[in-house]
C-alpha positions in Angstrom: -57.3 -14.8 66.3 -59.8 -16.7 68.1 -60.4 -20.2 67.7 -62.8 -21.1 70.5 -65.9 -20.9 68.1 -64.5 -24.4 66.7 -66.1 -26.5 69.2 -67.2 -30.5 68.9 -71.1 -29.5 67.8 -69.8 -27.0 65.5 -67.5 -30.1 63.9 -70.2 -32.0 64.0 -73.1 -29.5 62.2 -70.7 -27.9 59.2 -67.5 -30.5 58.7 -68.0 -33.4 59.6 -70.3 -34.6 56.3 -67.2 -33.1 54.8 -64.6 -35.1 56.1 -67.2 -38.2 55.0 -67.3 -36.6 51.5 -64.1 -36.2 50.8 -62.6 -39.7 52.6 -65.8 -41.1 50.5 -64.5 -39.3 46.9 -61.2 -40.3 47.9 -61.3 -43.9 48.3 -64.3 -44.6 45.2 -62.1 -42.7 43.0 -58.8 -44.5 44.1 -60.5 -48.0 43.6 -61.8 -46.9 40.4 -59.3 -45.3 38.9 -57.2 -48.2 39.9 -59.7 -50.8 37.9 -59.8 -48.2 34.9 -56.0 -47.3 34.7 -54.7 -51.0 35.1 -57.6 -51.9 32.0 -55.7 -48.3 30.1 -52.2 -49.6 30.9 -53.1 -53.5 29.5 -54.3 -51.8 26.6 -51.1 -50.0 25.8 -49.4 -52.7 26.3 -51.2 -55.0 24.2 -49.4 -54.2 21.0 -53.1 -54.0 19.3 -53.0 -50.6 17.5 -57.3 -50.2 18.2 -56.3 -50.4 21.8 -52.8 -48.7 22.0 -54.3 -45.7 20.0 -57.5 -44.6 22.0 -55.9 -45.3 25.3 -52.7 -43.5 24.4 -54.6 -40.6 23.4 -57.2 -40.7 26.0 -53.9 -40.9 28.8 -52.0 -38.3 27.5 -54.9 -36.5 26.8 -56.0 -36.0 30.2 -52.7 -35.9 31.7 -52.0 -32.5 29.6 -55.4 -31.1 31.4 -55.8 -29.9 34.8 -58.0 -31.2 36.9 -59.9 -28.3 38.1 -60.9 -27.7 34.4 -62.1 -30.9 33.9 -63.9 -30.6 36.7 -65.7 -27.2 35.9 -66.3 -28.8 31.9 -68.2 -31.6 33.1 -70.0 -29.9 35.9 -71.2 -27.4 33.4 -71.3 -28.8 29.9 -72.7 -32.7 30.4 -76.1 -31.2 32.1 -76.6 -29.1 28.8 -75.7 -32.2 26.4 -78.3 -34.5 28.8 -80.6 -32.2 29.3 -80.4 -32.2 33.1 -78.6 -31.2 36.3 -76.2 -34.1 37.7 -75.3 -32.7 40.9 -72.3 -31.3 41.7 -71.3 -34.6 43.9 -71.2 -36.8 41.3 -70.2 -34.8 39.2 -66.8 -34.9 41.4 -67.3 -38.6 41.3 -67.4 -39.5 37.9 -64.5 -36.6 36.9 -62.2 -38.0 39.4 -62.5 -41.6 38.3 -62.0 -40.6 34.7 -59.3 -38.6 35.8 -57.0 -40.4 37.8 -57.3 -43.0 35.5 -54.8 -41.8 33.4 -52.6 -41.5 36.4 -53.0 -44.8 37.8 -52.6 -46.1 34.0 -49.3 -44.8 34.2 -48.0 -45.8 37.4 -50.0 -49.6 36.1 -47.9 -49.3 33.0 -44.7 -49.0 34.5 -45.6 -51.4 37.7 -45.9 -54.2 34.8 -42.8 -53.4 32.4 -40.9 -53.2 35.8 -41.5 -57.2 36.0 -38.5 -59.5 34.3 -39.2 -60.6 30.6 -38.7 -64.2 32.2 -41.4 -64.0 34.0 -43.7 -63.6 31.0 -41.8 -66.2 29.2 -42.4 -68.7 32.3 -45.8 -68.4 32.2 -45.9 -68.4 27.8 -43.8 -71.5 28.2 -46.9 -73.1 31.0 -49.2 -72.6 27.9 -50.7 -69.2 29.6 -52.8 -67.1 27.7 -52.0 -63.3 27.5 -54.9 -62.8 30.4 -54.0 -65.5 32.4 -50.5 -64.4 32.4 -51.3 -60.8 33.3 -54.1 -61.9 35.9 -51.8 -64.8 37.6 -48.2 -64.0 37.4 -47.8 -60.4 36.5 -50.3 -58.0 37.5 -50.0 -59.6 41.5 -46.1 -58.3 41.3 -46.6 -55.1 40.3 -49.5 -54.6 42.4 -46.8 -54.8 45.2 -44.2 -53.2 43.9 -46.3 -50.8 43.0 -48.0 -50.0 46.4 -46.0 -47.3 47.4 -46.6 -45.2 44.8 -50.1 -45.7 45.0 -50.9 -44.9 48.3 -48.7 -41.5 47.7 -51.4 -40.8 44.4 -54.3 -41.4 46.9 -52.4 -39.1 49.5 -52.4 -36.4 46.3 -55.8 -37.4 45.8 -57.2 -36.8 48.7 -55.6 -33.1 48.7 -57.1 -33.0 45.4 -60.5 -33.1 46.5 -60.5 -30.1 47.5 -60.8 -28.6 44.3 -64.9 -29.7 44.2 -65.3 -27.0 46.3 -65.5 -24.6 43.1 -68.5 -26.4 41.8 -69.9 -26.2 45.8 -69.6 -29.6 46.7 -69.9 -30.4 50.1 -66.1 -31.5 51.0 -64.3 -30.8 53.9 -63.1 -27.2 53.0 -66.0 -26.2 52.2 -67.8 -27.5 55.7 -65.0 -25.1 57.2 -65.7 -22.3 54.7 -69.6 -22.7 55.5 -68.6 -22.9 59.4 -66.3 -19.5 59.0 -68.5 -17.6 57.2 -71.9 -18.8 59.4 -70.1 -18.0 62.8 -68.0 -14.9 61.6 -64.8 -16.5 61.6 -63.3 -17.2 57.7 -59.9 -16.9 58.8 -59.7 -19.1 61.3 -61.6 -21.5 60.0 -59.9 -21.6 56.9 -56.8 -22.0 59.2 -58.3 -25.1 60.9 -58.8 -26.5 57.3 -55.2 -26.2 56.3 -54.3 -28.0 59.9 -56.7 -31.0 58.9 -55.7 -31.9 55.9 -52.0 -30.9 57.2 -52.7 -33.9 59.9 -54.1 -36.5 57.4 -52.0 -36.2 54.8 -49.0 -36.3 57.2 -50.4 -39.8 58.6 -50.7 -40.9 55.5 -47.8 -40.1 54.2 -46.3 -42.0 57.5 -48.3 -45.0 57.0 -46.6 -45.0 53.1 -43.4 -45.1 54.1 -44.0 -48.1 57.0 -45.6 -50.1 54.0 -42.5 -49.2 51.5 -40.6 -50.8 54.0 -42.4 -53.5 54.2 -42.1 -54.1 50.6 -39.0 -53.8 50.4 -38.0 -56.0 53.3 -40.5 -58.5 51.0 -38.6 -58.3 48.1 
């Protein structure tokens, strides 16, 4: 095999814009499915049957689907309902958000019931409202404790990403599959790929377990 063809212009021309895409992808849809999950978890836990019901069935719902057909389903389907293309980018936008939602929901869900009873009868006994209870005392705890586990979802996510390549979105394995296939070299390049994400998800996975024990020194 020869891997000399993978030089820093060729980086630059067909993976680079990939690597942006899919860092980009990965960090809108961790933030967002963060907001939307931790809203999907409260509602569970609210005891209110027109919240517990929908979000229940909206979690489990797409946790029993895989993502790549999720994927494909919007991609294809929305443009006919709308009447128009979206694009295939934000097409992987908007399905990963709604996606990992239900994921984050779940790790959200179990970050709060984790927290001691006492602490939600402190703040009940301060004369906190439900929100101001969730916002001030409880939600700030299991953010941290919760930490971990999140940064190992984004590591996931990020290796997800790769997936919008099916709907030819410009991600990083598909900058390598365009780079292969231009210069005459798809094995090699699709080697190079695995090594890439091999390498970031490694450092990732690194930086995880430096913060867990940071946490855990905290606590």
């Amino acid at each position: 095999m020869d891997f000399s063809f993978f030089t820093w212009e060729v980086f630059r021309a067909f993976v680079l814009h990939g690597l942006y895409f899919s860092l980009a992808l990965t960090a809108v849809a961790t933030l967002g499915g963060i907001v939307f999950g931790t809203l999907l978890a409260l509602m569970r836990l609210s005891g209110i049957k027109l919240l517990v019901l929908p979000a229940t069935i909206y979690v489990n719902g797409m946790r029993s689907i895989p993502l790549l057909m999720v994927l494909l389903w919007f991609f294809l389907l929305v443009p006919i309902v709308i009447g128009r293309p979206i694009g295939a980018e934000w097409s992987a936008v908007i399905t990963f958000i709604a996606f990992e939602a239900a994921y984050f929901s779940e790790i959200m869900r179990a970050g709060i019931q984790s927290i001691a009873r006492g602490q939600v009868f402190a703040g009940q006994a301060l004369g906190m409202t439900y929100g101001q209870n969730m916002r001030l005392v409880i939600l700030p705890q299991a953010f941290r404790n919760m930490i971990p586990i999140l940064l190992t979802q984004t590591i996931i996510l990020f290796q997800d990403t790769s997936l919008v390549y099916i709907i030819t979105a410009n991600d990083l394995l598909h900058g390598f599959s365009t780079a292969g296939s231009n210069l005459s070299h798809p094995r090699e390049a699709y080697i190079l790929a695995a090594v890439f994400y091999f390498v970031i998800c490694f450092s990732l996975s690194w930086i995880v377990k430096r913060v867990q024990m940071k946490v855990a020194i905290i606590r």
